[in-house]
C-alpha positions as CSV (number, residue, x, y, z in Angstrom):
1,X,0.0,0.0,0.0
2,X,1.7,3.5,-0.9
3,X,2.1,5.7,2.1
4,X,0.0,8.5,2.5
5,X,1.9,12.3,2.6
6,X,0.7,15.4,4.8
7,X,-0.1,18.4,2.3
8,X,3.0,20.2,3.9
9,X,5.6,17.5,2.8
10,X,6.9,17.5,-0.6
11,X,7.2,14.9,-3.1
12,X,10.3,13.2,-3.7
13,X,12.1,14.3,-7.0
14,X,11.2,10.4,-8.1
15,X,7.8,10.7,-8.3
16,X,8.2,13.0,-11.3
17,X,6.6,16.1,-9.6
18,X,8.5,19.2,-9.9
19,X,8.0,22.1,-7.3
20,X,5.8,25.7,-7.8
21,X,9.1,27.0,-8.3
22,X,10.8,24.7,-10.8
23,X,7.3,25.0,-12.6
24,X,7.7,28.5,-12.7
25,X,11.2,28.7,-13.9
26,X,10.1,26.0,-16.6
27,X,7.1,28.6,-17.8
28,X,9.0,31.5,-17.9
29,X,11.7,29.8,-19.9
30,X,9.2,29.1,-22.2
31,X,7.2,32.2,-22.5
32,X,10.4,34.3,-22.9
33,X,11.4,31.5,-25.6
34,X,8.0,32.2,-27.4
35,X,7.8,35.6,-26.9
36,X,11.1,37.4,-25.9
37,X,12.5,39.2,-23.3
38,X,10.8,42.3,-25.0
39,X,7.2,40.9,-23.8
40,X,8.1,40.9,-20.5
41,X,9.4,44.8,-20.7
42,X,6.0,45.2,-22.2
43,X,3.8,43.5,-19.6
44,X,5.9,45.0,-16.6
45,X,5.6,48.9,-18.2
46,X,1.7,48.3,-18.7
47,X,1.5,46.9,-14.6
48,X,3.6,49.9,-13.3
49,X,1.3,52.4,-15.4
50,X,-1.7,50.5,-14.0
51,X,-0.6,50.9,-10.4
52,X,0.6,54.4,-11.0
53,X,-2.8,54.8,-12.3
54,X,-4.3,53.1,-9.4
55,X,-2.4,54.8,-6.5
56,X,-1.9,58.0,-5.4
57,X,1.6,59.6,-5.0
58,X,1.2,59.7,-1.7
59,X,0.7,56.2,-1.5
60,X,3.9,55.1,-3.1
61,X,5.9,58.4,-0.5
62,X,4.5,56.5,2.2
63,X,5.9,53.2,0.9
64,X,9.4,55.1,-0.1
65,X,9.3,56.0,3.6
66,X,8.7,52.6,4.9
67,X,11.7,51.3,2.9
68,X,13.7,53.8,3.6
69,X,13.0,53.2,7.5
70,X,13.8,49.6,7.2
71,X,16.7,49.6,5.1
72,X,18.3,51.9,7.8
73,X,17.4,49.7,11.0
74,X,19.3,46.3,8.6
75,X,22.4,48.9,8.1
76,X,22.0,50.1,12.1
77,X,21.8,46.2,13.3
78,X,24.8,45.2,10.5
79,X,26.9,48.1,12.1
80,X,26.0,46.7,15.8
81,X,27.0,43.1,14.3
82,X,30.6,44.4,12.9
83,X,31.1,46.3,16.4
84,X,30.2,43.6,18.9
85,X,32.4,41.1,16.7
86,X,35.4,43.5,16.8
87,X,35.2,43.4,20.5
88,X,35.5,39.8,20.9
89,X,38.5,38.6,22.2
90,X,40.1,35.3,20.4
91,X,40.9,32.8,22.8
């Protein structure tokens, strides 16, 4: 009798299956093989006019500002990282 799998274990590369991800990579490879590279330079222009369309400028300021905040707290807690190591003594 084949064993039974939970939904959050994945299948073993023998069964055939391939991952989301390899899926994916396997679709993309093709649609850029059909349709160039150009069509995706296309598609990505028309979403960013569509969002830009969407959203106010406020809304992507406030986002801007968000990033901003958090890229500074990762460079604040790499600098705290590079300090505390330099004070480590090597025994």
């Amino acid at each position: 009798m084949p064993q039974r799998r939970s939904a959050d274990q994945s299948p073993s590369l023998d069964e055939g299956n391939m991952s989301v991800r390899e899926a994916g990579r396997k679709g993309g490879k093709t649609t850029r093989a059909r349709y160039g590279a150009e069509f995706f330079q296309e598609i990505g222009a028309k979403g960013g006019r569509t969002v830009s369309e969407r959203y106010s400028n406020e809304h992507f300021r406030e986002i801007g500002r968000k990033g901003g905040r958090r890229v500074a707290e990762l460079i604040a807690r790499a600098k705290g990282m590079d300090e505390g190591a330099g004070t480590q003594s090597s025994e």
